[in-house]
mmCIF file as gemmi writes it, N, C-alpha and C atoms, coordinates in Angstrom:
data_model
loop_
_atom_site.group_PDB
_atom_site.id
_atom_site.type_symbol
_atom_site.label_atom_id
_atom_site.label_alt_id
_atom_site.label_comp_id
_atom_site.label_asym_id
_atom_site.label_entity_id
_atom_site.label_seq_id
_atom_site.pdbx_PDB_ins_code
_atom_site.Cartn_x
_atom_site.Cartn_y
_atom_site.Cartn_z
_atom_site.occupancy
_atom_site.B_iso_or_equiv
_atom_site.pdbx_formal_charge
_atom_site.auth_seq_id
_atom_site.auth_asym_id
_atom_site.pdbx_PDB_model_num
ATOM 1 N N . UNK Axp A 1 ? 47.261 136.267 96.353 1 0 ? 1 A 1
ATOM 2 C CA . UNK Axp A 1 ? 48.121 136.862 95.351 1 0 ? 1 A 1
ATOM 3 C C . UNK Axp A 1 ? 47.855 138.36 95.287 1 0 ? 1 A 1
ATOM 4 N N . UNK Axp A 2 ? 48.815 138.867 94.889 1 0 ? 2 A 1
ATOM 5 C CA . UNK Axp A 2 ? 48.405 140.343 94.952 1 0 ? 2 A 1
ATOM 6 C C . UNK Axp A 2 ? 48.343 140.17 93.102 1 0 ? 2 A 1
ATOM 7 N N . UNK Axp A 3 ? 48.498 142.53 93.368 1 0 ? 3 A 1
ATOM 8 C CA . UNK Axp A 3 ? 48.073 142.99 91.713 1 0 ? 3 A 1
ATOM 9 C C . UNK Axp A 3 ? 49.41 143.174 91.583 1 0 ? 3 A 1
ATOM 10 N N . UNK Axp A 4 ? 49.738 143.563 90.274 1 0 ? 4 A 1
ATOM 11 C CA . UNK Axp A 4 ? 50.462 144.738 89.431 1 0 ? 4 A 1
ATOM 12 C C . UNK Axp A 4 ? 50.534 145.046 88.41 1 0 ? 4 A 1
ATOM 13 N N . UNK Axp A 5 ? 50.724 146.154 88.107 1 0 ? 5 A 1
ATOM 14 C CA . UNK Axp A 5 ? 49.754 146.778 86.683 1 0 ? 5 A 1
ATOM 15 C C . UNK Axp A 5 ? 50.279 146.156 85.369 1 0 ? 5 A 1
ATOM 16 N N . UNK Axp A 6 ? 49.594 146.407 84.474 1 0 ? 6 A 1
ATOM 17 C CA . UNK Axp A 6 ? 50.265 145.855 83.198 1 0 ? 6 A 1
ATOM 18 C C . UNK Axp A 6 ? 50.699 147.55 82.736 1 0 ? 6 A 1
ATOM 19 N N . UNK Axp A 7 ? 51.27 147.366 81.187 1 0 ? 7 A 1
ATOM 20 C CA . UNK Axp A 7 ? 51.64 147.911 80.553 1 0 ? 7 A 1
ATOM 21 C C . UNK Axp A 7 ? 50.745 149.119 80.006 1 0 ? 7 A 1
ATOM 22 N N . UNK Axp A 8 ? 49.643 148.906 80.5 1 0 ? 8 A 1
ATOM 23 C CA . UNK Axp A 8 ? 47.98 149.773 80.208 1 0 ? 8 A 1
ATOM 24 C C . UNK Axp A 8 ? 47.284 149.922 81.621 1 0 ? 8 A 1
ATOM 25 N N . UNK Axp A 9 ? 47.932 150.029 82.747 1 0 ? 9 A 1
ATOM 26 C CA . UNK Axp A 9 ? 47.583 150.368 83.85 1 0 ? 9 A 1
ATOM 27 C C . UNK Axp A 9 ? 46.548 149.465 84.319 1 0 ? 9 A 1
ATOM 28 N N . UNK Axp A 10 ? 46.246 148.063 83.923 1 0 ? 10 A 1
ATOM 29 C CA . UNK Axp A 10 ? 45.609 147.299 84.309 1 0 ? 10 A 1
ATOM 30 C C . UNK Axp A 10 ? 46.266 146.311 85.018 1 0 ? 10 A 1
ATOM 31 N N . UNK Axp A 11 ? 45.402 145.657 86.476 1 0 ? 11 A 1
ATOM 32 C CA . UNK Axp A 11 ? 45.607 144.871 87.435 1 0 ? 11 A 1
ATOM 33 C C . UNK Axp A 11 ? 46.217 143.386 87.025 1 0 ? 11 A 1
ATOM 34 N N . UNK Axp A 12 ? 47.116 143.324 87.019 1 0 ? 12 A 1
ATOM 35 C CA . UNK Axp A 12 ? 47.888 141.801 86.703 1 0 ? 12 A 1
ATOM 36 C C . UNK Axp A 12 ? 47.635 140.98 88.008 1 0 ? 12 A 1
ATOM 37 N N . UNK Axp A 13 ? 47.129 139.996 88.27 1 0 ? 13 A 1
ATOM 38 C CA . UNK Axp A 13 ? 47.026 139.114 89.318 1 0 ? 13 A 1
ATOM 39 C C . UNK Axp A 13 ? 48.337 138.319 89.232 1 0 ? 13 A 1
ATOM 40 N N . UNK Axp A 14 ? 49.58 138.426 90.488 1 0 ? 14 A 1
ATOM 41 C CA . UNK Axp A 14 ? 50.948 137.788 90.584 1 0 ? 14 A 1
ATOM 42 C C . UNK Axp A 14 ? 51.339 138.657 91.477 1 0 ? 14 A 1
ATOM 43 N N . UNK Axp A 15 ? 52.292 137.718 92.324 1 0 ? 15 A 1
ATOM 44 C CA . UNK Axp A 15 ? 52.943 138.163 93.191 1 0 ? 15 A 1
ATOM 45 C C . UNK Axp A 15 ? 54.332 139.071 93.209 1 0 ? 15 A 1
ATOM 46 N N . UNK Axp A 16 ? 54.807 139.041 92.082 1 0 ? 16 A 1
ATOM 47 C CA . UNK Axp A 16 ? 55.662 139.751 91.621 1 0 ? 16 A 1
ATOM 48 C C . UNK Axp A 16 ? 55.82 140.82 90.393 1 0 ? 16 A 1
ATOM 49 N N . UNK Axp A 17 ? 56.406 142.024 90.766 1 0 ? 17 A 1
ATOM 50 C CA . UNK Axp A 17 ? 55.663 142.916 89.6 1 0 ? 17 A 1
ATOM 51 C C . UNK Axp A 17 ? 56.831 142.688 88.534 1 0 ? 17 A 1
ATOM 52 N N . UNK Axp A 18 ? 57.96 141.774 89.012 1 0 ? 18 A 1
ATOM 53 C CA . UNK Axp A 18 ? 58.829 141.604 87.908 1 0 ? 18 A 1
ATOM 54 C C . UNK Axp A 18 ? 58.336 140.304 86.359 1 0 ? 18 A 1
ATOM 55 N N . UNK Axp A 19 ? 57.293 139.784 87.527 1 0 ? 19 A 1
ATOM 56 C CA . UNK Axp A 19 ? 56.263 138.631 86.423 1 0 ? 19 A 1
ATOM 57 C C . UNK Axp A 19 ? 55.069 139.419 85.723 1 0 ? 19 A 1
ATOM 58 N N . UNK Axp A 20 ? 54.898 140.41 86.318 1 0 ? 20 A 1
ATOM 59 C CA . UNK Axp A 20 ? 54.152 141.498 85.081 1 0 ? 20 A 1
ATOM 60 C C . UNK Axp A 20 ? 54.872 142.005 83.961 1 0 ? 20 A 1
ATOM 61 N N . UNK Axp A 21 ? 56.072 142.192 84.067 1 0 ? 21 A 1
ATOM 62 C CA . UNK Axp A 21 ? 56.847 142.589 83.227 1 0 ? 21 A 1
ATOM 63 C C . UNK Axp A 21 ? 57.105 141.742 82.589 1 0 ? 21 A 1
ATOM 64 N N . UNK Axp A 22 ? 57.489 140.458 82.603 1 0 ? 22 A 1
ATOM 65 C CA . UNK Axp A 22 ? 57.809 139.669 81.527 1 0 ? 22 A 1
ATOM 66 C C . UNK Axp A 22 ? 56.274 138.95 81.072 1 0 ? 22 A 1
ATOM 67 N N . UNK Axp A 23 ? 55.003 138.946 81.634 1 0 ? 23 A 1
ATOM 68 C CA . UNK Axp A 23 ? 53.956 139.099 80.691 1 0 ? 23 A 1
ATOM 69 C C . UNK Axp A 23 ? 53.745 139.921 79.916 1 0 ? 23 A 1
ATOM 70 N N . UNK Axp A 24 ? 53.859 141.175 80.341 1 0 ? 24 A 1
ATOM 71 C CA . UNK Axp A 24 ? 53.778 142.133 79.307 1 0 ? 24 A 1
ATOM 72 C C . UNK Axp A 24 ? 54.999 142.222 77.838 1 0 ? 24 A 1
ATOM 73 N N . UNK Axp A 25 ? 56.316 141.406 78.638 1 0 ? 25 A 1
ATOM 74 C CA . UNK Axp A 25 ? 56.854 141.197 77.102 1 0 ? 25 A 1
ATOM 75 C C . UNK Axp A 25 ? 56.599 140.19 76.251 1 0 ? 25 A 1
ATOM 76 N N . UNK Axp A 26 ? 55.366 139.087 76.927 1 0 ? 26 A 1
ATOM 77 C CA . UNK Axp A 26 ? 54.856 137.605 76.009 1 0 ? 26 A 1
ATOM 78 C C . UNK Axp A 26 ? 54.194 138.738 75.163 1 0 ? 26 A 1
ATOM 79 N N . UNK Axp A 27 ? 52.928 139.635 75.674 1 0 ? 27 A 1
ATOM 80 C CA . UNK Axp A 27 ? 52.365 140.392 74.91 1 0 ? 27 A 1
ATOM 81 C C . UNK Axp A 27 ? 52.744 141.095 73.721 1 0 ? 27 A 1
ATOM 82 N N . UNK Axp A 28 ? 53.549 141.827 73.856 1 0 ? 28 A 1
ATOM 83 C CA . UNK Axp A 28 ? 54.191 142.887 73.725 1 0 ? 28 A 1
ATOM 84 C C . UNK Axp A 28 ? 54.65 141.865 71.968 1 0 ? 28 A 1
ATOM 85 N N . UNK Axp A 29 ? 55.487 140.744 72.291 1 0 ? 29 A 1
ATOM 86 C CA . UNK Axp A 29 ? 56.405 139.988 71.401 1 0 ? 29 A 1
ATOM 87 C C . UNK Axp A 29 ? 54.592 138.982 70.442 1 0 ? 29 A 1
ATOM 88 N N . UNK Axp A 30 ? 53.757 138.826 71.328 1 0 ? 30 A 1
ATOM 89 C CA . UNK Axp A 30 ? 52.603 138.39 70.537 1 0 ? 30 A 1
ATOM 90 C C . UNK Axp A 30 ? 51.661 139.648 69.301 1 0 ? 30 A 1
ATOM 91 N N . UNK Axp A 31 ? 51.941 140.405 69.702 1 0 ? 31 A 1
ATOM 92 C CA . UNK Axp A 31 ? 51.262 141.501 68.988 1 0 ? 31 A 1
ATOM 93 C C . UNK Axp A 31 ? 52.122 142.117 68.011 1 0 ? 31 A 1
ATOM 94 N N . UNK Axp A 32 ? 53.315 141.778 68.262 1 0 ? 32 A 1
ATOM 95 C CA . UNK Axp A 32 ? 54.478 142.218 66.644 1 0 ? 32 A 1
ATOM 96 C C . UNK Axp A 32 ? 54.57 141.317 66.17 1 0 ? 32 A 1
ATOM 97 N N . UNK Axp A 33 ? 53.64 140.347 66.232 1 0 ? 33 A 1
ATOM 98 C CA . UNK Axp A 33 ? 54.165 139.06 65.216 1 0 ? 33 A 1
ATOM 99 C C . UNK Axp A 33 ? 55.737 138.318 65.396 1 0 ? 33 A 1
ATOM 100 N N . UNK Axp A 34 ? 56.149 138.715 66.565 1 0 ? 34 A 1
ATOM 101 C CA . UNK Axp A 34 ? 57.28 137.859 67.097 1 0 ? 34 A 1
ATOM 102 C C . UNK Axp A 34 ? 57.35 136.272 67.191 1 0 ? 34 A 1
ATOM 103 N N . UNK Axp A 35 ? 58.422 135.976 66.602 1 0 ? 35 A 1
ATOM 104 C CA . UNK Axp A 35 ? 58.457 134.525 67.019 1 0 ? 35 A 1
ATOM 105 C C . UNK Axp A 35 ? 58.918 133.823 67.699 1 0 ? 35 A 1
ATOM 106 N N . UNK Axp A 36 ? 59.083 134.516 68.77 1 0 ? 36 A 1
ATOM 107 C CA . UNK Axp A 36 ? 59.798 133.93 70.5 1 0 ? 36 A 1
ATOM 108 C C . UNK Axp A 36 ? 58.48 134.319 71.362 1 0 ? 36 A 1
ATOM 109 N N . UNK Axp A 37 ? 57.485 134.567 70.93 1 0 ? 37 A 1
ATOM 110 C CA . UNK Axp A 37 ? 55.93 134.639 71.687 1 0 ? 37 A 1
ATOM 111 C C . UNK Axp A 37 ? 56.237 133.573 72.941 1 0 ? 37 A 1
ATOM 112 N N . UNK Axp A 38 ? 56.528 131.869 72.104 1 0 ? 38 A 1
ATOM 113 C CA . UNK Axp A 38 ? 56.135 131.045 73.125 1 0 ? 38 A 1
ATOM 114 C C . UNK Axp A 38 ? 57.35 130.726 74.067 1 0 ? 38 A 1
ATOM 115 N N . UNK Axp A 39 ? 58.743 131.301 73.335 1 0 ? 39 A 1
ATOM 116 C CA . UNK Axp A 39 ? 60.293 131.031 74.245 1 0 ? 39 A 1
ATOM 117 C C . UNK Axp A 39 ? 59.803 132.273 75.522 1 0 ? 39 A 1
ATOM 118 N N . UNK Axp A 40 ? 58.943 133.375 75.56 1 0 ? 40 A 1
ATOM 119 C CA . UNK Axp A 40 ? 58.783 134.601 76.395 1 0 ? 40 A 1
ATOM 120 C C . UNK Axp A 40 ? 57.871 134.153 77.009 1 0 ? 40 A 1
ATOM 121 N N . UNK Axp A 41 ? 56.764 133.251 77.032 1 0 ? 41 A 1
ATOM 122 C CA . UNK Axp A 41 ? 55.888 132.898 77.379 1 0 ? 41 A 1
ATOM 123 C C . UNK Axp A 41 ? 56.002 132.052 78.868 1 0 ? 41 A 1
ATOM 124 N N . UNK Axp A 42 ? 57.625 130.982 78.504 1 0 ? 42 A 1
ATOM 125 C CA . UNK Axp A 42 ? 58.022 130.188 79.506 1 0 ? 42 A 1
ATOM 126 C C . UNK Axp A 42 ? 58.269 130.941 80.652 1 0 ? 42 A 1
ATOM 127 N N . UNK Axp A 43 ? 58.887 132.106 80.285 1 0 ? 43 A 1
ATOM 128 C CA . UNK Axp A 43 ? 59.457 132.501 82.006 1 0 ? 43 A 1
ATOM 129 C C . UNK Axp A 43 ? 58.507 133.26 83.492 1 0 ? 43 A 1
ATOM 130 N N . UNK Axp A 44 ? 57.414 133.833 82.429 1 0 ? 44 A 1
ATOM 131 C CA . UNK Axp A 44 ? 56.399 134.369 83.118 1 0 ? 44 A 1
ATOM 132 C C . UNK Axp A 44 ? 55.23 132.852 83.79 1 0 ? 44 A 1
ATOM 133 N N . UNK Axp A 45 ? 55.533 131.895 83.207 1 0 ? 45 A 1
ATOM 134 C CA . UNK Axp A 45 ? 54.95 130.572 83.702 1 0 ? 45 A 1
ATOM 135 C C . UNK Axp A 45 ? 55.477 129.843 84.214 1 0 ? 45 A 1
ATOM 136 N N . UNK Axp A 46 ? 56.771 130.181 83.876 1 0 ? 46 A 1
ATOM 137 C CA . UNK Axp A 46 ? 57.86 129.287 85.525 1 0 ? 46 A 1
ATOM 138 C C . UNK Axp A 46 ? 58.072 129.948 86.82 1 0 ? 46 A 1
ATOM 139 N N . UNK Axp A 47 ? 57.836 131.122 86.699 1 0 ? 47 A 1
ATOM 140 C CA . UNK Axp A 47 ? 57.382 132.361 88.043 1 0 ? 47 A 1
ATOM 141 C C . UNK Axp A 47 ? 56.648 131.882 88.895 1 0 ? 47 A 1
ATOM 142 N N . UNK Axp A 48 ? 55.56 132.225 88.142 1 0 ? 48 A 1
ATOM 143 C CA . UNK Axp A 48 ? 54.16 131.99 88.574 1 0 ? 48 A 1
ATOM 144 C C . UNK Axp A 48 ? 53.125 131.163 87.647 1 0 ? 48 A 1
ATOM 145 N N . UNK Axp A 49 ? 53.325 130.172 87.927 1 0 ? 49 A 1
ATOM 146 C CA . UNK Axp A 49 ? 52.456 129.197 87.383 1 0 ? 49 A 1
ATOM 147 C C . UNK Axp A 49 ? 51.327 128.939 87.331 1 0 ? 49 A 1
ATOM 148 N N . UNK Axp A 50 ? 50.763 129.805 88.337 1 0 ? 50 A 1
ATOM 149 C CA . UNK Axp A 50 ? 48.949 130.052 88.11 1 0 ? 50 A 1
ATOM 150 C C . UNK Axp A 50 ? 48.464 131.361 88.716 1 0 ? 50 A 1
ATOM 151 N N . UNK Axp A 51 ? 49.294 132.199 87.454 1 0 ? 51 A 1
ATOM 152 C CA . UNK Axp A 51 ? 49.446 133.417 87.029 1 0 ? 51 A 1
ATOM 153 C C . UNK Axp A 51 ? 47.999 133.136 86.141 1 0 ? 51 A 1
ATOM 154 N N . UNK Axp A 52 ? 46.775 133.779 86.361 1 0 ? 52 A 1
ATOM 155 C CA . UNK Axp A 52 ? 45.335 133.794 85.473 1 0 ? 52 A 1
ATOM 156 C C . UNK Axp A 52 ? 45.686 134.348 84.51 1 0 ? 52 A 1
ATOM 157 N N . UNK Axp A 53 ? 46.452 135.473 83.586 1 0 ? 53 A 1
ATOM 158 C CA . UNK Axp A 53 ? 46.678 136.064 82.479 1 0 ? 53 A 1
ATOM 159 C C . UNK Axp A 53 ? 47.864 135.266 81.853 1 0 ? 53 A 1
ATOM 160 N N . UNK Axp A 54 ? 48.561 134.241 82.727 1 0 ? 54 A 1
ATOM 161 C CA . UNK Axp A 54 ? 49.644 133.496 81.687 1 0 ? 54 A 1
ATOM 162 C C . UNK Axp A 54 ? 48.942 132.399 81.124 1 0 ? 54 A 1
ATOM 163 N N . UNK Axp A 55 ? 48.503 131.829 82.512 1 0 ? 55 A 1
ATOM 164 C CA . UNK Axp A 55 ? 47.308 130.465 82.077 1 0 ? 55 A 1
ATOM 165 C C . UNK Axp A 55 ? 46.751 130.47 81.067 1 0 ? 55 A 1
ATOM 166 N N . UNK Axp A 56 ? 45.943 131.991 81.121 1 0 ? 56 A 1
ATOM 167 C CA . UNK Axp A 56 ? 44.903 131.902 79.661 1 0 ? 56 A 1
ATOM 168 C C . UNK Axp A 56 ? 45.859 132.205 78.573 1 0 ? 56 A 1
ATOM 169 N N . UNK Axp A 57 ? 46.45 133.139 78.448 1 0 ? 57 A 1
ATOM 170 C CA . UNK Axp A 57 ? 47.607 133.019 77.343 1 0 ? 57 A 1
ATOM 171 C C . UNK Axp A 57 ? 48.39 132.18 76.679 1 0 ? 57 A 1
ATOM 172 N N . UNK Axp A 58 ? 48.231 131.169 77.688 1 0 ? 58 A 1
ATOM 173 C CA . UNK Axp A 58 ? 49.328 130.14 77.377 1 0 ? 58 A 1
ATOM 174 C C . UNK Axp A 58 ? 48.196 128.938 76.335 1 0 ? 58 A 1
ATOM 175 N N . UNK Axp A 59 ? 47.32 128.669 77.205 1 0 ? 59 A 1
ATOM 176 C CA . UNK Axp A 59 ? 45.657 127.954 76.599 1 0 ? 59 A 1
ATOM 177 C C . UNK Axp A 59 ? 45.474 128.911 75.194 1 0 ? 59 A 1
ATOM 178 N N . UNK Axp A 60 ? 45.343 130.225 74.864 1 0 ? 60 A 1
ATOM 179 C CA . UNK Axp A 60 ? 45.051 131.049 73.773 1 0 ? 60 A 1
ATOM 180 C C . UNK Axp A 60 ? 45.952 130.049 72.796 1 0 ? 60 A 1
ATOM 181 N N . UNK Axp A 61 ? 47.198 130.331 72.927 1 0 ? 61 A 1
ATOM 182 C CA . UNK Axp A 61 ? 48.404 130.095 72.054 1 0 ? 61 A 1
ATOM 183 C C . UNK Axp A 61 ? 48.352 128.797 71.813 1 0 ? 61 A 1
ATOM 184 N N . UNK Axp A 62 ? 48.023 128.261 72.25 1 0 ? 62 A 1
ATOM 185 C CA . UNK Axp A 62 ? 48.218 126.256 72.469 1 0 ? 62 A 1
ATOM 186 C C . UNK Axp A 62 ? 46.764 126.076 71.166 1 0 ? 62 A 1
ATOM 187 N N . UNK Axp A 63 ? 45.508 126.756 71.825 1 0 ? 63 A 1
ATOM 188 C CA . UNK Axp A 63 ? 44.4 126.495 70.847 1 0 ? 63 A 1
ATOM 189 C C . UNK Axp A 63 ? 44.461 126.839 69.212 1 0 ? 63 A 1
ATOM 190 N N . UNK Axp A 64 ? 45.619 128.628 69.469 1 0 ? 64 A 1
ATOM 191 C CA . UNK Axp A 64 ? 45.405 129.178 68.056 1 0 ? 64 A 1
ATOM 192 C C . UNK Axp A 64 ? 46.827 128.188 67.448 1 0 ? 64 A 1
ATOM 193 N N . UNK Axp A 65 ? 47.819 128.503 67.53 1 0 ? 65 A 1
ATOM 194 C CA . UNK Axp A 65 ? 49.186 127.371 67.041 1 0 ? 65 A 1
ATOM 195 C C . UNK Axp A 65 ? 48.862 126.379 66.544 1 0 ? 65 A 1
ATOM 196 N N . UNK Axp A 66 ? 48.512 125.327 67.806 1 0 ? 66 A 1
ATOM 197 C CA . UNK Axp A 66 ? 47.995 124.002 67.668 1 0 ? 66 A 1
ATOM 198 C C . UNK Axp A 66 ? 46.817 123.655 66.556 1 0 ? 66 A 1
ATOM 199 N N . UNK Axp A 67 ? 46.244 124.615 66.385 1 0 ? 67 A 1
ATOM 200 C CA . UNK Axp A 67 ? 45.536 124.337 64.859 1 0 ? 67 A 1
ATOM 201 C C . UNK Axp A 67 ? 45.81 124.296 63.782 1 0 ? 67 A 1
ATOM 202 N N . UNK Axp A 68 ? 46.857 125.212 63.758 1 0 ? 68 A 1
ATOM 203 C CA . UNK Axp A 68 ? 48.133 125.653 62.821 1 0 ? 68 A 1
ATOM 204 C C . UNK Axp A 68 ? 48.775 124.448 62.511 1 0 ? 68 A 1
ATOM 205 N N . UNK Axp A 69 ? 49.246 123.702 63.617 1 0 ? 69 A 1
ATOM 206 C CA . UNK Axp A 69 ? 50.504 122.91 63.109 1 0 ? 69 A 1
ATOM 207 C C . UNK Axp A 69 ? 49.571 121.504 62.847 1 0 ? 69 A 1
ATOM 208 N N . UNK Axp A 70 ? 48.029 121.526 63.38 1 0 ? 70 A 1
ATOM 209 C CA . UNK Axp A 70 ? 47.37 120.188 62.832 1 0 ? 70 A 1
ATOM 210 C C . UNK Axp A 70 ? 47.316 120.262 61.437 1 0 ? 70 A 1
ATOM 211 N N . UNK Axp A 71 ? 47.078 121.524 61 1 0 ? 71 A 1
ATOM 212 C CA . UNK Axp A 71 ? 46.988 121.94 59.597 1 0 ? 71 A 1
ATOM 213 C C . UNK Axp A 71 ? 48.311 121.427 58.636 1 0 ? 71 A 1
ATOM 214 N N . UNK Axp A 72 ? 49.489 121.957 59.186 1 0 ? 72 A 1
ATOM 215 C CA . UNK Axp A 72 ? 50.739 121.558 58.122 1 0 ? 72 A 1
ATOM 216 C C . UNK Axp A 72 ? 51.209 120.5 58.447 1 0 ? 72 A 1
ATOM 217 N N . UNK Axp A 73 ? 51.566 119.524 59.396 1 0 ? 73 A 1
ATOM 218 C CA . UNK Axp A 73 ? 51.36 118.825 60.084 1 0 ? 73 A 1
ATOM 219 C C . UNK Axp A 73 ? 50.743 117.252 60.118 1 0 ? 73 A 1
ATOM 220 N N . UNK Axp A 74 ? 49.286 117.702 59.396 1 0 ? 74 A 1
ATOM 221 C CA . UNK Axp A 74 ? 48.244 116.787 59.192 1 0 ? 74 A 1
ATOM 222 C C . UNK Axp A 74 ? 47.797 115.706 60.095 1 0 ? 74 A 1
ATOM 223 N N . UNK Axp A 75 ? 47.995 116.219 61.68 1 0 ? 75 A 1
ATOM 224 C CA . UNK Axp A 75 ? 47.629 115.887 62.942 1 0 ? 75 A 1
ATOM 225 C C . UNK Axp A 75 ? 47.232 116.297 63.883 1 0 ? 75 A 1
ATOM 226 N N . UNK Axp A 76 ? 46.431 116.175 64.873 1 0 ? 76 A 1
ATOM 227 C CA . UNK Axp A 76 ? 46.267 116.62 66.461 1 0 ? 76 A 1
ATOM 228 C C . UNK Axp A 76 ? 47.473 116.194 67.029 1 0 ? 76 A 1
ATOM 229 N N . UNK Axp A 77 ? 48.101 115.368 67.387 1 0 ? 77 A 1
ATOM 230 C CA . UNK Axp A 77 ? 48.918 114.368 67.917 1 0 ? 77 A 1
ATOM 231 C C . UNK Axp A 77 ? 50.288 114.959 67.678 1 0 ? 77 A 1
ATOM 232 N N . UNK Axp A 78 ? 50.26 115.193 66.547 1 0 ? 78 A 1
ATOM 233 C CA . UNK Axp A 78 ? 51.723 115.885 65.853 1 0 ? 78 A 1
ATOM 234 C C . UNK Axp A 78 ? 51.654 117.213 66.592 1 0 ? 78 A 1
ATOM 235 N N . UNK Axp A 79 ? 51.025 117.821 66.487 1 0 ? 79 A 1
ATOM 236 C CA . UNK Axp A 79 ? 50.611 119.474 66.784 1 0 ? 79 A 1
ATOM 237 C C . UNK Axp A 79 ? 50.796 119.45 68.061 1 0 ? 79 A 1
ATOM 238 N N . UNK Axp A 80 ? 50.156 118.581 69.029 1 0 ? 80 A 1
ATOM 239 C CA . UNK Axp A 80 ? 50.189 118.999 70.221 1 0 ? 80 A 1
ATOM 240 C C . UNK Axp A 80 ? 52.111 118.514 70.802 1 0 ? 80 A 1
ATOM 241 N N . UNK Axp A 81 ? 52.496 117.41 70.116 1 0 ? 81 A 1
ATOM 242 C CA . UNK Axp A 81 ? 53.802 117.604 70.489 1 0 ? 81 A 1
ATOM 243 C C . UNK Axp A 81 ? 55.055 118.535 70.135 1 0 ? 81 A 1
ATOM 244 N N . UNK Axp A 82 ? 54.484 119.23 68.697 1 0 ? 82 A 1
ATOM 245 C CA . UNK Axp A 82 ? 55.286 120.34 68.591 1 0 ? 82 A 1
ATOM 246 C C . UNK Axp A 82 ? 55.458 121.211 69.512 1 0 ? 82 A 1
ATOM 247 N N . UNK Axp A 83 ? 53.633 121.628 70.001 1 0 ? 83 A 1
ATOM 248 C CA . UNK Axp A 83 ? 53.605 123.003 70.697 1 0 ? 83 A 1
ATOM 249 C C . UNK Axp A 83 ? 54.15 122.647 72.124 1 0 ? 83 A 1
ATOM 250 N N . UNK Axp A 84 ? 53.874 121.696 72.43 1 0 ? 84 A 1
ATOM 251 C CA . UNK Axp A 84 ? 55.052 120.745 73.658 1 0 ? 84 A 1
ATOM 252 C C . UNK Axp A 84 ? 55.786 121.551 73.782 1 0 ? 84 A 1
ATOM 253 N N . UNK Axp A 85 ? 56.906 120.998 72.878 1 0 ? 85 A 1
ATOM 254 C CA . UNK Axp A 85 ? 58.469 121.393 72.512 1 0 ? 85 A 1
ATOM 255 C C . UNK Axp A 85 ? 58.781 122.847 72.89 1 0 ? 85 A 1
ATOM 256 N N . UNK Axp A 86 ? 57.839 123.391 71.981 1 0 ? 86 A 1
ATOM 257 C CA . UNK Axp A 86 ? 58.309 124.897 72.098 1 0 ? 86 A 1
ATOM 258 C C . UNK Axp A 86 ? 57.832 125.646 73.617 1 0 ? 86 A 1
ATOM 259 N N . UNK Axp A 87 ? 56.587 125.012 74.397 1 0 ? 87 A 1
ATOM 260 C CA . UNK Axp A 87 ? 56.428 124.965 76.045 1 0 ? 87 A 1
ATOM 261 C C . UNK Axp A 87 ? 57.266 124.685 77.034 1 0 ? 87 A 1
ATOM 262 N N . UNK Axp A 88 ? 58.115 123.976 76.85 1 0 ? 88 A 1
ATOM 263 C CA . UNK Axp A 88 ? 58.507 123.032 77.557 1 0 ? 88 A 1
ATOM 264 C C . UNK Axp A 88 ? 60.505 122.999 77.523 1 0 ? 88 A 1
């Protein structure tokens, strides 16, 4: 796999620098408190699917969410099929 930079001149591991760009807009939409984080999330992981900065991003979001929705929710089970949904 090659690099290409992110949005901060750091090395994105992917073969395409057009899949840096739409990581950098999962980012970009995660850090304004956006709520299409995980709809922006899909396309940079249907690219490249073992993209190391989507992977972990995608695992981040699944751990922090998914606690979230066990919380309102009042399940693991429930939670993990929400965050499904919105993956998938």
């Amino acid at each position: 796999m090659s690099t290409h930079p992110d949005q901060h001149g750091l090395a994105l591991t992917c073969q395409r620098a057009t899949t840096a760009r739409l990581f950098n807009n999962t980012v970009t939409a995660y850090l304004g408190f956006k709520q299409d984080t995980g709809q922006k999330l899909k396309t940079p992981i249907k690219e490249a699917p073992n993209m190391p900065m989507a992977v972990s991003l995608r695992g981040y979001l699944t751990s922090l969410v998914g606690n979230q929705i066990a919380h309102w929710v009042g399940g693991l089970d429930e939670a993990r099929h929400h965050w499904e949904t919105i993956l998938t």
